[in-house]
N, C-alpha and C positions, 0 to 999 in steps of 0.2 A: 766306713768313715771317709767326708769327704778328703781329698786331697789341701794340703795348706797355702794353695795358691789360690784355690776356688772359695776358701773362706776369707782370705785375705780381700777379694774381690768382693763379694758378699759384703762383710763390713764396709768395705769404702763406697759401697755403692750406697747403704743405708747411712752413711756419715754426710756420702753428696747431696741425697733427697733430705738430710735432717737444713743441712747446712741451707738450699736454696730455698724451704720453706720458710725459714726463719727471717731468711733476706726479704720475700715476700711479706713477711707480716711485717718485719721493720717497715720495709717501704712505704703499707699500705699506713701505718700510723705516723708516718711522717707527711704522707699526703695529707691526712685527716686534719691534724693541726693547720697544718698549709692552709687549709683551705678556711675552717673555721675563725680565722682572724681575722679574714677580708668580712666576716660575716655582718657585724652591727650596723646598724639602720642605716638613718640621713646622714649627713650630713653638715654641718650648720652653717648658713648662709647669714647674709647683709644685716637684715630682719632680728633673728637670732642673737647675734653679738652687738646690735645697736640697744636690743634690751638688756644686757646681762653688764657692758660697758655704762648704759645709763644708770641702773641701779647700784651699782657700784661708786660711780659719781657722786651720786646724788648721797650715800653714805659718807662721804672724804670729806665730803664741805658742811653736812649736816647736822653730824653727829657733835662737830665742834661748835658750830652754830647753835647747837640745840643746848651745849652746856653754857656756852656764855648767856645762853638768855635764862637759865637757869638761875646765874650769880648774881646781874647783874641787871635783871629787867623790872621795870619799875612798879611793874602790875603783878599782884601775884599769878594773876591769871597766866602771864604771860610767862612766868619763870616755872609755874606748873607743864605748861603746855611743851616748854626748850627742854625740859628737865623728860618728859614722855617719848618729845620725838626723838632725842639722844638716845634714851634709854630701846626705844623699838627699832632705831636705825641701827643699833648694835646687832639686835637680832638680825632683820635683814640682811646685815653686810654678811653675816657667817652664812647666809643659807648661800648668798651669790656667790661667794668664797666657794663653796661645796660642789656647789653645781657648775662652776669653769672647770674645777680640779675634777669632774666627773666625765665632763666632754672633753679635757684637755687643753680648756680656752685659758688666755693670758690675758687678764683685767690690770686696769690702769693700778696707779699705785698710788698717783697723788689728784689733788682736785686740779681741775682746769685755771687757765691765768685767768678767766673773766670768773670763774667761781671764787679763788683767791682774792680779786679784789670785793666781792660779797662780804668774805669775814673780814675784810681791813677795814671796811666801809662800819663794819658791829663795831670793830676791835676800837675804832674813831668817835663811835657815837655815846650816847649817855640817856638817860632819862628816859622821856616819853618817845626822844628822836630814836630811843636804839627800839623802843618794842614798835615803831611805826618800821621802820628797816626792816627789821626782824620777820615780822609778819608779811612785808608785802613781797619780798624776796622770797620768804620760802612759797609764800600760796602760790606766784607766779612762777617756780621752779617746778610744783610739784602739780600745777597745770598743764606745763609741759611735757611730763614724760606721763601722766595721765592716758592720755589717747595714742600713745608708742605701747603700752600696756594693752592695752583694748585690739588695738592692728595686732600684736604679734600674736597675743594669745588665740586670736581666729583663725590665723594661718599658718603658725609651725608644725612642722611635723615631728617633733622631738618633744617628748615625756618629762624631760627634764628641765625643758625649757616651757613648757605648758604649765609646769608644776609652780615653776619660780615668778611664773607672770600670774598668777591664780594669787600662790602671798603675797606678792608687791603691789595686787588691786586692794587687797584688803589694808595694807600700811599706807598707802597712799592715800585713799577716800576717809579713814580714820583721822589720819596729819590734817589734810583740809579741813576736816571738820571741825577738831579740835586750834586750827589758826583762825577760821570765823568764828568762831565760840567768842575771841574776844573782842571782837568789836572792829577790829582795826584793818580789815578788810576794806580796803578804797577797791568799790565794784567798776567807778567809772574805768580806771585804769586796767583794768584787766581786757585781753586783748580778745576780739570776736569770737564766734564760736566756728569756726572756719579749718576744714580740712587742706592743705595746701595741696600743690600739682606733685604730681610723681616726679617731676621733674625738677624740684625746690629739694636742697640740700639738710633739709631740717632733719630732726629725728625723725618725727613720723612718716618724712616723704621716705626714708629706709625704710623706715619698718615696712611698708604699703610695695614696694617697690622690692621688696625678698631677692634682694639678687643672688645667685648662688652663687658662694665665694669656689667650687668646686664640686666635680662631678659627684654622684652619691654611690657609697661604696657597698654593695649588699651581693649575698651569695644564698640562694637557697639552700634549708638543712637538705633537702630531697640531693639535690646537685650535689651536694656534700659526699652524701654516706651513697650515690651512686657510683660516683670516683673512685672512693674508697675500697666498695664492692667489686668495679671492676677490674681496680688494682690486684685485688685478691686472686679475683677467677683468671685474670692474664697468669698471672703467678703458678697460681694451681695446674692449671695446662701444662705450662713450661716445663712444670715438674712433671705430671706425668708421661710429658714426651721423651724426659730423658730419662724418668725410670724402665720408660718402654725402650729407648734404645739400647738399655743395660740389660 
């Protein structure tokens, strides 16, 4: 029978290897997470948030725009078409809602003072003057982020922002269509078909011009579970150095 000092020994020795392996795997699963949070793609740049800021816009002033010419446009044409775009610019706003709250972007809350004075402009007019307003405000609004749509969608590199410039084409070229359906389209007044310089502050020269608001943050899974692994085998060693010194 061994002696009760050499068993006492014995246990503490099998308690110290239980103990330092356990610290080893803790560690190695704390490294793991560690590492897998830097892991998700791009990052979203200029480009990115000039789309997801405009369609959001263009929801704040429109929706409200789309129900007053609903009430109160002289054509029914035209109170059909307020009464559709309201109705679809609802939908769009929840997908943009969804996909800021997905990347974590912070979208305006209210329309802009130059869109504001657009519905004061409705909110003042009447008759034939409000569906002439009506129509040529929105087709030259929704001309404008038209081709911010087109730029971003060719060059993001985020799924989510691909995804949201893919339904915003199809809401967009539908709204146009449905505001010349009724006549009131003054073509002279519609502005060139002209790309601006990357250097012009408009939407599109953003979109075109992707500046990156911030470096891109990505970790290979390989890099990951390599770390993790070697965490392990550092560990495992250590241990068997010190059960070899026991």
């Amino acid at each position: 029978m061994a002696p009760l000092d050499s068993v006492r020994r014995r246990r503490g020795h099998r308690t110290h290897r239980v103990a330092v392996l356990l610290v080893t795997f803790l560690a190695g699963l704390v490294v793991l997470p560690g590492m897998a949070v830097a892991a998700p793609g791009v990052q979203l740049n200029a480009a990115d948030m000039t789309l997801l800021n405009g369609v959001r816009l263009a929801g704040l002033w429109e929706m409200p725009a789309g129900t007053m010419a609903a009430e109160k446009g002289q054509s029914a044409r035209v109170r059909e078409v307020g009464a559709e775009i309201a109705r679809q610019h609802g939908v769009l706003d929840e997908l943009v809602v969804q996909a800021a709250n997905k990347l974590g972007a912070t979208l305006p809350t209210d329309p802009t003072t130059e869109q504001k004075g657009w519905l004061t402009e409705m909110q003042n007019a009447s008759g034939a003057q409000f569906d002439q307003i009506f129509v040529t405000r929105l087709r030259l609004a929704h001309g404008k982020i038209f081709p911010v749509i087109g730029a971003v969608r060719a060059s993001t590199r985020d799924n989510t922002v691909r995804k949201l410039a893919d339904e915003a084409n199809k809401f967009v070229g539908d709204h146009m269509a449905m505001l010349e359906s009724t006549g009131l389209v003054r073509w002279q007044q519609m502005p060139p078909a002209a790309i601006p310089a990357a250097q012009n502050d408009s939407l599109v020269a953003a979109a075109q011009a992707g500046a990156a608001s911030g470096p891109s943050v990505g970790v290979s899974t390989t890099v990951v579970w390599a770390v993790f692994l070697l965490a392990l085998g550092a560990g495992g060693y250590a241990t068997w150095r010190i059960t070899r010194r026991s």
